[in-house]
Short mmCIF file of the C-alpha atoms (twelve columns), coordinates in Angstrom:
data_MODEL
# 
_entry.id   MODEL 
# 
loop_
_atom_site.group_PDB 
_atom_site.id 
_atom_site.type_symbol 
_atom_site.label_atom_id 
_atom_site.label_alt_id 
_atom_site.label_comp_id 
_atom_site.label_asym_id 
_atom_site.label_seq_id 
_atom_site.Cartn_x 
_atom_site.Cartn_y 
_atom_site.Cartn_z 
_atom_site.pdbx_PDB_model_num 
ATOM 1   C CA . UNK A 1   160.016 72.690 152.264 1 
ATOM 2   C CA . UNK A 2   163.489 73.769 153.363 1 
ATOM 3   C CA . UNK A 3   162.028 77.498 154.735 1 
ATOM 4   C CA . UNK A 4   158.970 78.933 155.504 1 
ATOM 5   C CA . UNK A 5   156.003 78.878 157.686 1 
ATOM 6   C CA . UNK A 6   152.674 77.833 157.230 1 
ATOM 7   C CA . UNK A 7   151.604 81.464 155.437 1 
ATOM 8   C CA . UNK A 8   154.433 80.334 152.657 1 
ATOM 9   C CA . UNK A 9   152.433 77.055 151.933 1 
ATOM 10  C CA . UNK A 10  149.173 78.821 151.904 1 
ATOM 11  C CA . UNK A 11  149.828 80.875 149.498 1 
ATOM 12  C CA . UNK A 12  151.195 77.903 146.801 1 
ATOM 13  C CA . UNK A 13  149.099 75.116 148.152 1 
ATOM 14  C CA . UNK A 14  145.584 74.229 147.181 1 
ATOM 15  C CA . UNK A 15  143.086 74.187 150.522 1 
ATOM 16  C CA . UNK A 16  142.248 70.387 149.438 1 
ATOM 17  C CA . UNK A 17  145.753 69.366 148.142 1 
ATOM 18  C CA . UNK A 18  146.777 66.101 148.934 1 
ATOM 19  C CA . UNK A 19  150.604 64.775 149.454 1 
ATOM 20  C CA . UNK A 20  150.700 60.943 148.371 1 
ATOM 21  C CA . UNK A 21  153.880 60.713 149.837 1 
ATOM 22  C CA . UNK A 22  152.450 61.420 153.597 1 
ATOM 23  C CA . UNK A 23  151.703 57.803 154.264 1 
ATOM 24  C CA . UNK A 24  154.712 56.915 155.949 1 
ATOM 25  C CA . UNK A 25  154.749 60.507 157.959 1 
ATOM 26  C CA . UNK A 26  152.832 61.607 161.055 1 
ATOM 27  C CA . UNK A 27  149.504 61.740 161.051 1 
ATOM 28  C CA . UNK A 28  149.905 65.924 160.882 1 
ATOM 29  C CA . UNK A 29  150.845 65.528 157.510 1 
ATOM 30  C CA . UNK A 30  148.501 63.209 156.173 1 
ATOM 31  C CA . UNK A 31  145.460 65.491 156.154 1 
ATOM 32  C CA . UNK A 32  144.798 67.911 152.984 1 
ATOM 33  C CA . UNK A 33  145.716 71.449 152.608 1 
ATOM 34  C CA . UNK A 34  148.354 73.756 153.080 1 
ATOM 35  C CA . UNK A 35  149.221 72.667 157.061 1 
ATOM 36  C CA . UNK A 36  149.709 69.096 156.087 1 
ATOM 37  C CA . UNK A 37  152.254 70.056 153.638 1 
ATOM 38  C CA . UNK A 38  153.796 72.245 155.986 1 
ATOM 39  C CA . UNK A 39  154.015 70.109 158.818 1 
ATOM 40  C CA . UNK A 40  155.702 67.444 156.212 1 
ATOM 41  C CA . UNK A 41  158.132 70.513 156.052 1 
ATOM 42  C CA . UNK A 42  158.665 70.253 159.906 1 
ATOM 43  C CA . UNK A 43  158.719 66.724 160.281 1 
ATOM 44  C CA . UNK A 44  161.669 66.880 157.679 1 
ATOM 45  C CA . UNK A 45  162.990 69.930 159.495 1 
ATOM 46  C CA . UNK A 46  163.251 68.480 163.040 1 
ATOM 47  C CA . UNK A 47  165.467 65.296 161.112 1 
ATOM 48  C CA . UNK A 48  167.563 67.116 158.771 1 
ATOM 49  C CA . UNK A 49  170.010 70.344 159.164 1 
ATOM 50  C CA . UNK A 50  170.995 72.438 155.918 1 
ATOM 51  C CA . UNK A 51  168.090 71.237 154.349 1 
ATOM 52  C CA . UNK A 52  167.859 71.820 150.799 1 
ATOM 53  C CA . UNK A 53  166.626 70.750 147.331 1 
ATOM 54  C CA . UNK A 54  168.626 72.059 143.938 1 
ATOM 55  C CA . UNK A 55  166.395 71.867 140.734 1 
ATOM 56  C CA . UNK A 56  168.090 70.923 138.111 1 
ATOM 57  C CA . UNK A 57  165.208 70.877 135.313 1 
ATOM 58  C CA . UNK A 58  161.798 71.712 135.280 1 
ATOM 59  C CA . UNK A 59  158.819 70.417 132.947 1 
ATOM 60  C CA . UNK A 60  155.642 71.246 132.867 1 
ATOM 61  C CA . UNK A 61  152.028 69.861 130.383 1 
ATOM 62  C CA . UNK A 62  148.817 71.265 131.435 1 
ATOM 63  C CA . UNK A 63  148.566 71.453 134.746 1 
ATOM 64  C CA . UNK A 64  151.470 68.827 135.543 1 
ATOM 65  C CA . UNK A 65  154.763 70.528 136.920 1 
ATOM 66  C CA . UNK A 66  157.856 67.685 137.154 1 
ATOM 67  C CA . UNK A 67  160.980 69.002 139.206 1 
ATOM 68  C CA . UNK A 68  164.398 66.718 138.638 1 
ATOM 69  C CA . UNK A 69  166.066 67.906 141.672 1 
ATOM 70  C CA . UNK A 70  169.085 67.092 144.658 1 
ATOM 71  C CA . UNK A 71  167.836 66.918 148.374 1 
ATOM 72  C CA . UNK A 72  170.694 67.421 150.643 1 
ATOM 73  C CA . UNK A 73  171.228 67.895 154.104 1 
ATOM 74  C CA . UNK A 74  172.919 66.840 157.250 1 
ATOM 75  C CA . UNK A 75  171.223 64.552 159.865 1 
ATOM 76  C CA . UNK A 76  170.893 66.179 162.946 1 
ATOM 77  C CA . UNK A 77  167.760 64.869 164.519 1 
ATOM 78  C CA . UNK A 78  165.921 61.533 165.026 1 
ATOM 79  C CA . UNK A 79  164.379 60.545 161.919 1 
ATOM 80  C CA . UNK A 80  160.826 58.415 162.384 1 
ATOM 81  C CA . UNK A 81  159.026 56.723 160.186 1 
ATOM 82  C CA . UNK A 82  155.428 56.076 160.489 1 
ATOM 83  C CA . UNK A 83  152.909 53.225 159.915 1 
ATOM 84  C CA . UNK A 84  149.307 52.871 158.145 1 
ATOM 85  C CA . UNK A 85  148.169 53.603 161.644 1 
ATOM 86  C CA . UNK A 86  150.055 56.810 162.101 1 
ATOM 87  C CA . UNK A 87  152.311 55.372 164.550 1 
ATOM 88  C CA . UNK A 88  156.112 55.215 164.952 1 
ATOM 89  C CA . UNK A 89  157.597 52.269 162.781 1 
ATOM 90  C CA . UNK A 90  160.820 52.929 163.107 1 
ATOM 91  C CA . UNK A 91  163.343 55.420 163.762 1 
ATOM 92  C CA . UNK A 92  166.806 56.524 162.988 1 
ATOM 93  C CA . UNK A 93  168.544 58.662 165.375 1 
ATOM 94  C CA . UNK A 94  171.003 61.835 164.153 1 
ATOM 95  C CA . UNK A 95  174.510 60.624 162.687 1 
ATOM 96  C CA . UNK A 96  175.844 63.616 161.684 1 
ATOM 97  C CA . UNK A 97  176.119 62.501 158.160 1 
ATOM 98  C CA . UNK A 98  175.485 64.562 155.082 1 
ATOM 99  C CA . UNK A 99  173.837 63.109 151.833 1 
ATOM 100 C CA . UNK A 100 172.530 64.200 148.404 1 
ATOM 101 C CA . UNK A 101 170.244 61.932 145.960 1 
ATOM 102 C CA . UNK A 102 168.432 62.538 143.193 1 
ATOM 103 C CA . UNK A 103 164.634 63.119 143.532 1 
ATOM 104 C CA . UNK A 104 161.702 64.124 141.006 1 
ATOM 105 C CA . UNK A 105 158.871 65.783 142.385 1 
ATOM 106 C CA . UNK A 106 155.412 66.112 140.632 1 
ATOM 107 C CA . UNK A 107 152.876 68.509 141.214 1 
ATOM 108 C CA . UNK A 108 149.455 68.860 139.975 1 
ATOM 109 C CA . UNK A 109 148.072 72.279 139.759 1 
ATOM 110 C CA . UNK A 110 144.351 73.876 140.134 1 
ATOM 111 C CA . UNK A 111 143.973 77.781 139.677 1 
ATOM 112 C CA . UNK A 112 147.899 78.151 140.278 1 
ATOM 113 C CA . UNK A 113 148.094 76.111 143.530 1 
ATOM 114 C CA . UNK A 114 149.865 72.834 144.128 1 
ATOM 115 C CA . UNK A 115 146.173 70.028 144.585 1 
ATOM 116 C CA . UNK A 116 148.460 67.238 144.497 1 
ATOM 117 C CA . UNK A 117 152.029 66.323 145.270 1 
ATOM 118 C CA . UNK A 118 154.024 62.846 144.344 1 
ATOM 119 C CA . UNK A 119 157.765 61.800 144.598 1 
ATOM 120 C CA . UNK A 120 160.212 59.267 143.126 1 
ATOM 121 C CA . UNK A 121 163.171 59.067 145.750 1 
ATOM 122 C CA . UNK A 122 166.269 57.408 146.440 1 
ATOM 123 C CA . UNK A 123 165.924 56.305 149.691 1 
ATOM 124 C CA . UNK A 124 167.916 53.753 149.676 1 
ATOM 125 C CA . UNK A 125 171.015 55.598 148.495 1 
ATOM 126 C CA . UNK A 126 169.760 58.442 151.366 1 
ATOM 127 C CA . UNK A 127 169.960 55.302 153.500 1 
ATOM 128 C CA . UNK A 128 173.277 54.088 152.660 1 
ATOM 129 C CA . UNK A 129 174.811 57.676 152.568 1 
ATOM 130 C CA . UNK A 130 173.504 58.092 156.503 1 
ATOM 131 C CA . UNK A 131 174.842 54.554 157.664 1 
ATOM 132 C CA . UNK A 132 171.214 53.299 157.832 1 
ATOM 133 C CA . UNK A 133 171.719 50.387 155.215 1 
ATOM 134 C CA . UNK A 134 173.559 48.466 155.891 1 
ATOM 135 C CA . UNK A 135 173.320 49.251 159.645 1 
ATOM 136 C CA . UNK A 136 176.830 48.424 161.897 1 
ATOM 137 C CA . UNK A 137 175.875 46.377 165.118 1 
ATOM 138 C CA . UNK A 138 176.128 49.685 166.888 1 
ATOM 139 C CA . UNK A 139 173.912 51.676 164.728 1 
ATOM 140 C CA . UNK A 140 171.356 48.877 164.613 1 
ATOM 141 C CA . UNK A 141 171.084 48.625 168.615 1 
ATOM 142 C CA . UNK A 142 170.809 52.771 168.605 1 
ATOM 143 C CA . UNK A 143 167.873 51.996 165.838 1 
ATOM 144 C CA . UNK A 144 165.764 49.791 168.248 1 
ATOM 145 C CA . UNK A 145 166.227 52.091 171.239 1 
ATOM 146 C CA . UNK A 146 164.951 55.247 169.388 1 
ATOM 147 C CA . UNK A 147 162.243 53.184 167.378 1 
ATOM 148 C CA . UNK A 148 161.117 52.317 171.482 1 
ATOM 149 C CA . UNK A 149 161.372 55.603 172.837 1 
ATOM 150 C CA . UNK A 150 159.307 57.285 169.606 1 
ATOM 151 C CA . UNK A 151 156.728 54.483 170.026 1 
ATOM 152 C CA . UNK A 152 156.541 55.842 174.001 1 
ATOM 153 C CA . UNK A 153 155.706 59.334 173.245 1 
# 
């Protein structure tokens, strides 16, 4: 997710392989398959500098992989959220900040490629750690004028 292009993904992801996690991304990464996956990648990419995810522990029981891991980074870009309808909910432009939380990543595997992909996250301590939550008066007005301008393009 950190590195790579789309080749990287195809060769690890599953042609029908579905992301649950993709409902609150563009609609680019909501399809199935290895560019979906990668254009979650991008969509992360364009938000998030120094991008990276340490595993701690890995576990795996038939064709269930589990990955404890720490997704860090630095905010360098806009970061937008999408709706049901694939439009922009809301967005949180670059602070500059760095964060780390925990994350645990399941995959599902068919004839060695990743079919399915789910997430538990700590969003809200990503949230806190980038001044999203709780947001100052400043931050909050910066919040509504990027949430405009993404909902304009």
């Amino acid at each position: 997710m950190a590195e790579g292009d789309l080749r990287d993904f195809e060769a690890v992801v599953h042609p029908r392989a579905h992301n649950r996690e993709a409902a609150s991304e563009p609609p680019a990464c909501r399809g199935t398959g290895p560019a979906a996956l990668h254009a979650s990648a991008l969509w992360l990419r364009a938000a998030f500098a120094d991008l990276r995810w340490e595993v701690h522990e890995t576990a795996a029981d038939g064709d269930l992989v589990v990955l404890r891991t720490t997704m860090s980074g630095r905010q360098t870009g806009t970061f937008v959220v999408h709706g049901a309808d694939g439009r922009p909910e809301r967005a949180f432009p670059a602070t500059g900040r760095a964060f780390a939380v925990a994350q645990t990543h399941w995959f599902r595997l068919a004839g060695g490629l990743v079919v399915e992909h789910w997430a538990d996250r700590d969003d809200l301590g990503q949230a806190a750690q980038l001044g999203w939550a709780p947001p100052g008066p400043r931050y909050a007005v910066r919040v509504l004028l990027a949430t405009r301008r993404a909902r304009r393009r």
